[in-house]
ZATORZA-215567 format. One record per residue (C-alpha): residue in one letter; chain; x negated, y, z. Coordinates in Angstrom, 2 decimals. Layout:
BEGIN
(site "a","A",(X,Y,Z));
...
***
This chain:
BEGIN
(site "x","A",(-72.23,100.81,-63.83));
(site "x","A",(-70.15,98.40,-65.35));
(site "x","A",(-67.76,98.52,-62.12));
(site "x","A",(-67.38,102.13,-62.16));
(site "x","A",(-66.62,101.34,-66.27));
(site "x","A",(-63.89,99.05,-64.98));
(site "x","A",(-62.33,101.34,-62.46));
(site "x","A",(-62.43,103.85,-65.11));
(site "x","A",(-60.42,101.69,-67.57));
(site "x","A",(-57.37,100.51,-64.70));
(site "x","A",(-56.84,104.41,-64.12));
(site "x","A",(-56.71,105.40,-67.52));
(site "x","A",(-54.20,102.26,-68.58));
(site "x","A",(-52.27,102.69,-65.46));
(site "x","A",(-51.99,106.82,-66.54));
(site "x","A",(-50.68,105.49,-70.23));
(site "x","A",(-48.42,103.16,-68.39));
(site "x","A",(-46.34,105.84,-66.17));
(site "x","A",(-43.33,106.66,-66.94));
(site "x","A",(-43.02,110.91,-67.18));
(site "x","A",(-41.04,111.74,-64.63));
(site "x","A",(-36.97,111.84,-65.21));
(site "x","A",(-35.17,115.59,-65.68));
(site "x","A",(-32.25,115.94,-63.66));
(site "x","A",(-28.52,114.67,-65.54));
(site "x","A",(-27.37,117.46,-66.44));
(site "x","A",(-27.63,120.74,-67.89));
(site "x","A",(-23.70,121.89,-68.10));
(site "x","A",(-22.21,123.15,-65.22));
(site "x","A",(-19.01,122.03,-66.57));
(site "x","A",(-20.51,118.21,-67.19));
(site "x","A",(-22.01,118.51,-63.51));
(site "x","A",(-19.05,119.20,-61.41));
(site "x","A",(-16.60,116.84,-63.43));
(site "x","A",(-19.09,114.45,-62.24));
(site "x","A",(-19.60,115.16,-59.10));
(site "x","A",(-15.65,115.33,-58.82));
(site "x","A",(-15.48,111.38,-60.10));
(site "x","A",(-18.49,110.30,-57.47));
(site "x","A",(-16.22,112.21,-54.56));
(site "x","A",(-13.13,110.95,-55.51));
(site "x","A",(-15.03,107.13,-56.11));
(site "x","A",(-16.77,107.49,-52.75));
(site "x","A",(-13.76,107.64,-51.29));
(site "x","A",(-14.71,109.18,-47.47));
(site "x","A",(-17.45,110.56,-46.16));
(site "x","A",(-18.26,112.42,-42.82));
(site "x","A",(-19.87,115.94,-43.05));
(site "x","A",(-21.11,119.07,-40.91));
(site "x","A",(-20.59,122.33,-41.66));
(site "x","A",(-22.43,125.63,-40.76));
(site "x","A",(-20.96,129.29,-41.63));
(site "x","A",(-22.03,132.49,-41.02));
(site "x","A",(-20.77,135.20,-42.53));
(site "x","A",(-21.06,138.76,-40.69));
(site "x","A",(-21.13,138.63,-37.09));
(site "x","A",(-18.85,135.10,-37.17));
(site "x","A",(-21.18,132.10,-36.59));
(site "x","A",(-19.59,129.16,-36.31));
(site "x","A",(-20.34,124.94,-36.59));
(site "x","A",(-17.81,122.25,-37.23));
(site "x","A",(-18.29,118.28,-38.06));
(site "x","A",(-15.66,115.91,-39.05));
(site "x","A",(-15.07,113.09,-41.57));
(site "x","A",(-12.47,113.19,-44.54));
(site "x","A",(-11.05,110.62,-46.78));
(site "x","A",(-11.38,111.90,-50.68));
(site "x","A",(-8.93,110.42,-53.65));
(site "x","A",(-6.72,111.01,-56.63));
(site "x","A",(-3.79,112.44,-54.29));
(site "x","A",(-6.66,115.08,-52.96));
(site "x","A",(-8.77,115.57,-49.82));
(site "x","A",(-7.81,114.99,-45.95));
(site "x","A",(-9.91,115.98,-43.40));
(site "x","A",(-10.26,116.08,-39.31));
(site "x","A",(-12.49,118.18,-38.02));
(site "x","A",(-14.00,120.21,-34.61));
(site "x","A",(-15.13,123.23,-34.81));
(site "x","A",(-15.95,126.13,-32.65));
(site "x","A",(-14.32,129.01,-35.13));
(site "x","A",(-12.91,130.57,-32.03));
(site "x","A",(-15.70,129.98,-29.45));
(site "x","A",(-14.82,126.96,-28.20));
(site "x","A",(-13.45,123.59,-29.41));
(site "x","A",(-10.40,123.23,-31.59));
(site "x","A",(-9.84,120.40,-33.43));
(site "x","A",(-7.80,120.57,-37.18));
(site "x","A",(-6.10,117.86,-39.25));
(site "x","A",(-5.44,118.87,-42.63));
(site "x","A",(-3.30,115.91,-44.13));
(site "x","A",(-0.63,115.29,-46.43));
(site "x","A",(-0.74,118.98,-47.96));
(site "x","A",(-0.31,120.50,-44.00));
(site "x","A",(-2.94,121.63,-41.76));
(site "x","A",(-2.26,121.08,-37.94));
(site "x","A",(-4.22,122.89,-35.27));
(site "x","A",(-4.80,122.05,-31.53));
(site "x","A",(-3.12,124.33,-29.73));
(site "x","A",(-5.45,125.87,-26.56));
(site "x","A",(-3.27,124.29,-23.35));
(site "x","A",(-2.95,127.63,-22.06));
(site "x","A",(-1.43,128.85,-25.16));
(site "x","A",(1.07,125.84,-25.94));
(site "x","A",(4.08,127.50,-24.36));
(site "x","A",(3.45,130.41,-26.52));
(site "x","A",(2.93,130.19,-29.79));
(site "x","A",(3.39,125.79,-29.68));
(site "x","A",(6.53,125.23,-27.72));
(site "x","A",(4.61,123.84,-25.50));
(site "x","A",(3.54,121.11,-28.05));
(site "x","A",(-0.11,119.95,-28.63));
(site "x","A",(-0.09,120.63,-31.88));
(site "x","A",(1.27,123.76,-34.30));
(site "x","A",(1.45,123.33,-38.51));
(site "x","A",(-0.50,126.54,-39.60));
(site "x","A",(-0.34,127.81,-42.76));
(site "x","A",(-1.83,131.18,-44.51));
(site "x","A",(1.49,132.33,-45.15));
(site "x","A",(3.22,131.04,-41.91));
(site "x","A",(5.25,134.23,-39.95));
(site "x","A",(4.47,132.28,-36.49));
(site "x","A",(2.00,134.72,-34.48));
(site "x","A",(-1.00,131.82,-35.05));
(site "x","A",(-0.72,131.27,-38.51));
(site "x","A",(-0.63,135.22,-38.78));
(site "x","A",(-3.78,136.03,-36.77));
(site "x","A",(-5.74,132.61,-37.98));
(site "x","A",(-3.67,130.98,-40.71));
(site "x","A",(-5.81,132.58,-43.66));
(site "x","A",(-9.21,131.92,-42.08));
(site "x","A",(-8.45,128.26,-40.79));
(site "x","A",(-7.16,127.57,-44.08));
(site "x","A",(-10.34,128.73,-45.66));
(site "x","A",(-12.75,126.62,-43.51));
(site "x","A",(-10.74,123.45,-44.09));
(site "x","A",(-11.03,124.06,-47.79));
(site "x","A",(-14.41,124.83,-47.82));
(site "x","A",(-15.22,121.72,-46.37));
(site "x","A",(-13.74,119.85,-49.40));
(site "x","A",(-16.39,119.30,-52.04));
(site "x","A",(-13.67,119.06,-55.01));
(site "x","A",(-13.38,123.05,-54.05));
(site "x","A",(-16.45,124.18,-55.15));
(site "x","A",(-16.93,121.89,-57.76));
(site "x","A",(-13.64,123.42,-59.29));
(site "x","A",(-15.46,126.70,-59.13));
(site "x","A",(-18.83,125.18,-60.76));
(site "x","A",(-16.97,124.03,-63.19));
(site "x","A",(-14.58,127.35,-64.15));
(site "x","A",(-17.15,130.24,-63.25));
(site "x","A",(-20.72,128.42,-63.07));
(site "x","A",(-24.04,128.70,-64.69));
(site "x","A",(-26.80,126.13,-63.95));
(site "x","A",(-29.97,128.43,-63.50));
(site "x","A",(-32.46,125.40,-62.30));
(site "x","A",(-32.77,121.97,-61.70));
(site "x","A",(-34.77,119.45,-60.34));
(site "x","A",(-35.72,116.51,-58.81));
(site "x","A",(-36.51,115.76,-55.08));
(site "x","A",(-35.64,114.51,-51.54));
(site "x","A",(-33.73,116.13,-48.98));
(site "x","A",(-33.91,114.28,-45.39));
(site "x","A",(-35.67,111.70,-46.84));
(site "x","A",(-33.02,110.88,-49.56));
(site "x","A",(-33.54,110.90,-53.39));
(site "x","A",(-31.43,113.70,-54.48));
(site "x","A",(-31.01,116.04,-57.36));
(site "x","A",(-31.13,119.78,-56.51));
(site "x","A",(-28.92,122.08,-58.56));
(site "x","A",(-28.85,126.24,-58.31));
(site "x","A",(-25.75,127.65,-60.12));
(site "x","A",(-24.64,131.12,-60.37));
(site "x","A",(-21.38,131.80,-59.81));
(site "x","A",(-19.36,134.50,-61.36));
(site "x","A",(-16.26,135.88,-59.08));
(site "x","A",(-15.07,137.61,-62.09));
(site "x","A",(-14.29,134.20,-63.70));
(site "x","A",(-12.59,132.99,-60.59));
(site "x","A",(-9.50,134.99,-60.21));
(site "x","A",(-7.58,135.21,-56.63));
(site "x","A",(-9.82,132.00,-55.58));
(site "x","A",(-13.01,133.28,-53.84));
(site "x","A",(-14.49,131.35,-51.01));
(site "x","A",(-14.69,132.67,-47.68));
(site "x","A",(-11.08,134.14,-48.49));
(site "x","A",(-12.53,137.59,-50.11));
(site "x","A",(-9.96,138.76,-51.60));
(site "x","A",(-9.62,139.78,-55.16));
(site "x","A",(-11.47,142.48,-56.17));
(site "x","A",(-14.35,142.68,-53.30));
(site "x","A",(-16.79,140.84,-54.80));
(site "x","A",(-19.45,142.37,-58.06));
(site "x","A",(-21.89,140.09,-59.47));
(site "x","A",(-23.30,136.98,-58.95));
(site "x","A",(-23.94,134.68,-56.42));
(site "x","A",(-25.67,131.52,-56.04));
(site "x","A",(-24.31,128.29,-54.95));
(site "x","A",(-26.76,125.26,-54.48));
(site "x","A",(-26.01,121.57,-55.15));
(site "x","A",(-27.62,118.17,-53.54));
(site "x","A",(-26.60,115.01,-55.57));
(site "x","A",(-27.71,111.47,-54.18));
(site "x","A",(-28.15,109.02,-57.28));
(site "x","A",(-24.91,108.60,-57.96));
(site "x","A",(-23.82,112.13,-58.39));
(site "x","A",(-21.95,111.89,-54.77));
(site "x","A",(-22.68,115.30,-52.67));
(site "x","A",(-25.25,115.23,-50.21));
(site "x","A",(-25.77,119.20,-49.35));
(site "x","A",(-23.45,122.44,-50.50));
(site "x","A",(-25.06,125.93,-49.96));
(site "x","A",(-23.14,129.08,-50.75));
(site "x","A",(-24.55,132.44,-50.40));
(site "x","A",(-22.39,135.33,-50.57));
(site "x","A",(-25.19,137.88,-49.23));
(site "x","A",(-25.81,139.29,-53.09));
(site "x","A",(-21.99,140.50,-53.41));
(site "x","A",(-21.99,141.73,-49.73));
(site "x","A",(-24.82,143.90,-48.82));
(site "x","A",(-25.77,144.34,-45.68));
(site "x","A",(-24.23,140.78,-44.61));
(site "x","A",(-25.29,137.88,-44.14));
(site "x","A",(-22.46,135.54,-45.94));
(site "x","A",(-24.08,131.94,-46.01));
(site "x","A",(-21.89,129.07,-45.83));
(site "x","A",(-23.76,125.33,-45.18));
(site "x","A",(-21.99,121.98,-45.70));
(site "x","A",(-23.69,118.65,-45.65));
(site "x","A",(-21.89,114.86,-46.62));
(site "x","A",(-23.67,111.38,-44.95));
(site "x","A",(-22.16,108.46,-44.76));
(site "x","A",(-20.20,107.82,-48.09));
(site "x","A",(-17.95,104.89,-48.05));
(site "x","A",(-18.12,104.26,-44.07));
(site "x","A",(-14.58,103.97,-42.45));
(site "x","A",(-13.04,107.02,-41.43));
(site "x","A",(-9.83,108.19,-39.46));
(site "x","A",(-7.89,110.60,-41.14));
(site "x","A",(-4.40,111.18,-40.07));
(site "x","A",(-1.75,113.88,-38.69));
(site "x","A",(-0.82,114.07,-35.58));
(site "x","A",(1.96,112.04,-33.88));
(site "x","A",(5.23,113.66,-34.40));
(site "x","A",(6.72,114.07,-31.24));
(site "x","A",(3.39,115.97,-30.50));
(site "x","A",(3.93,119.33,-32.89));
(site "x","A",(5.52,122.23,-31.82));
***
């Protein structure tokens, strides 16, 4: 009797003695992606993987990018086109890998051809929008920018994800709010309502997990775009392509 009295006692003082669990930082959309922004820009590189599927495209990509005050550059493979191509955005230019059998078209025979969304070469006018698109959606700072001008945190909580302490954010975007920047290059005017964008923070605000789905503002599509960060801080490789090697 006096045991179970005991046992009784240590459960009830170690109850008192808990600490509630904590609430998630923030509240403010605005407060949440200005500091998410500072633990990117702090972290300094990263690598991430990247999953998009948006109406009958299906696509996967990995790379590793190098985040700081002067902005975001990235190297990357993906299978956008059905098979490898590799893409360097650096310094403000994005370079693609030129297929070898198409080199002596549209890259003077070069390795490598500067595409741009604009550009009047025939790549950059068949690809240059959507290549531009996946290398900026790949940039953290990107979304965050949207958070913060057109967001509304919804929920919030605590958690894991893969086994790592994380906060888990869902904000509602408004593309009203936005302007001419959508993401997955819809252009102005497609998209009605809301949409929902969720957020994974490790401890120290740094992104673990971006999820955007675009399915509410286009029916009868799937429009889900899937970007995951690892390895903050670890040494990365970041950097254009030789010279002599773009067309």
């Amino acid at each position: 009797m006096r045991k179970a009295a005991v046992v009784l006692l240590a459960a009830l003082l170690a109850g008192a003695c808990s600490e509630p669990p904590r609430p998630p930082a923030f509240d403010d959309a605005r407060a949440l992606a200005d500091a998410a922004t500072a633990a990117t820009t702090s972290g300094g590189s990263a690598k991430f993987g990247t999953d998009v599927a948006v109406g009958s495209v299906r696509s996967k990509g990995q790379g590793q990018a190098r985040f700081g005050a002067g902005g975001t550059a990235q190297v990357m493979t993906t299978d956008f086109l059905g098979e490898p191509m590799e893409l360097r955005a650096v310094g403000g230019k994005l370079y693609a890998k030129v297929p070898e059998g198409s080199r002596d078209e549209v890259g003077a025979g070069k390795p490598w051809i500067v595409v741009a969304a604009d550009g009047t070469d025939p790549f950059s006018q068949v690809l240059g929008g959507s290549l531009t698109q996946l290398t900026t959606q790949n940039d953290p700072a990107h979304t965050l920018g949207e958070i913060r001008t057109a967001g509304t945190i919804v929920a919030a909580e605590r958690g894991r994800l893969n086994g790592v302490a994380a906060e888990h954010y869902r904000v509602d975007l408004d593309p009203a709010r936005l302007g001419t920047d959508l993401p997955a290059g819809l252009p102005p005017g497609a998209a009605t309502g809301k949409f929902p964008v969720e957020l994974w923070l490790d401890e120290t605000h740094r992104p673990l997990q971006i999820v955007l789905d675009l399915s509410p503002i286009l029916p009868g599509a799937e429009a889900r775009i899937t970007t995951r960060y690892s390895d903050w801080g670890a040494p990365v490789d970041v950097q254009p392509p030789p010279a002599g090697e773009v067309g």
